[in-house]
C-alpha positions in Angstrom: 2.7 -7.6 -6.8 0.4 -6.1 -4.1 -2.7 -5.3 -5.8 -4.2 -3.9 -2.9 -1.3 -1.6 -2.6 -2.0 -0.3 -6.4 -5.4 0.0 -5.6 -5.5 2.4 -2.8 -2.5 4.5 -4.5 -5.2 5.0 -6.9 -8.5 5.3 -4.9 -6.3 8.0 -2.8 -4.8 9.7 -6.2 -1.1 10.0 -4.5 1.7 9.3 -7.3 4.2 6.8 -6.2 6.5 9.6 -6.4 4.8 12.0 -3.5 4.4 8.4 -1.8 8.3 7.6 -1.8 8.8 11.3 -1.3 6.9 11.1 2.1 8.6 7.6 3.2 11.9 8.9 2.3 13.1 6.5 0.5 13.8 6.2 -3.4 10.9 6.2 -5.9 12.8 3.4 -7.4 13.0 1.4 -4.1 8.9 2.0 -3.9 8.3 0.8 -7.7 9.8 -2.7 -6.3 7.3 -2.8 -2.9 4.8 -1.8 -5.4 5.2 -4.3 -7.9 6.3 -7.2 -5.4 9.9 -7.2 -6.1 11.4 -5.8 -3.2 10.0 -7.1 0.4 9.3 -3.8 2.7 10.0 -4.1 6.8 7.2 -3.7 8.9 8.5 0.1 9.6 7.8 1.0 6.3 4.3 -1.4 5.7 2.9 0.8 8.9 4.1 4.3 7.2 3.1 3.4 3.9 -0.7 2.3 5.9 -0.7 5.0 8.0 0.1 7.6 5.0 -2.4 5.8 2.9 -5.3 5.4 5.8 -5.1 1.5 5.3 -5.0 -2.0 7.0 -1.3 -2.9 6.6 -2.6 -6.8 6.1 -5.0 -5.9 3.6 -2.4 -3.5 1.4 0.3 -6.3 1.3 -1.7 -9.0 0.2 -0.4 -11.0 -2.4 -3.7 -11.3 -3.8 -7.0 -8.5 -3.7 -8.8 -8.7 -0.7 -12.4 -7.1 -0.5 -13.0 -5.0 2.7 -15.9 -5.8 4.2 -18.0 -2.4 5.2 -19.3 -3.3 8.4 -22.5 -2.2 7.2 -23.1 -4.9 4.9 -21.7 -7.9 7.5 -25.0 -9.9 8.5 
C-alpha cells in the first residue's frame, strides 16, 4: 500500500476515478497502484505526481513519510 498515495488523493479531494480517468488507464488498474498490488512504471509515478502536485519518492513510499516544510527545518 502507498499511504502517501492515499493521503494526497484525499488532501487534493480527486476520486480515484477522475485520477485513472486523467492517466488513462482503468480505475481498476489504479485501485492496485493505490493499494500496493500492482507496481506502476516510472511514466505513470511522474503523471500520477505531476497530476497530484507531489514528490514521486514521497507518494510511493511504502510507508508515510512526513514532508518537512522548509520553514520548520533548523
Amino acid at each position: 500500500m502507498y499511504p502517501n498515495l492515499k493521503l494526497q488523493l484525499w488532501k487534493s479531494g480527486m476520486r480515484q476515478n477522475r485520477l485513472a480517468l486523467l492517466l488513462g488507464i482503468h480505475e481498476t488498474l489504479l485501485s492496485k497502484i493505490v493499494n500496493g498490488f500492482r507496481e506502476p512504471d516510472s511514466e505513470v509515478r511522474s503523471r500520477i505526481a505531476r497530476i497530484l502536485a507531489s514528490d514521486a519518492e514521497w507518494l510511493f513510499a511504502r510507508e508515510t513519510v512526513t514532508p518537512v516544510n522548509a520553514d520548520e527545518r533548523v
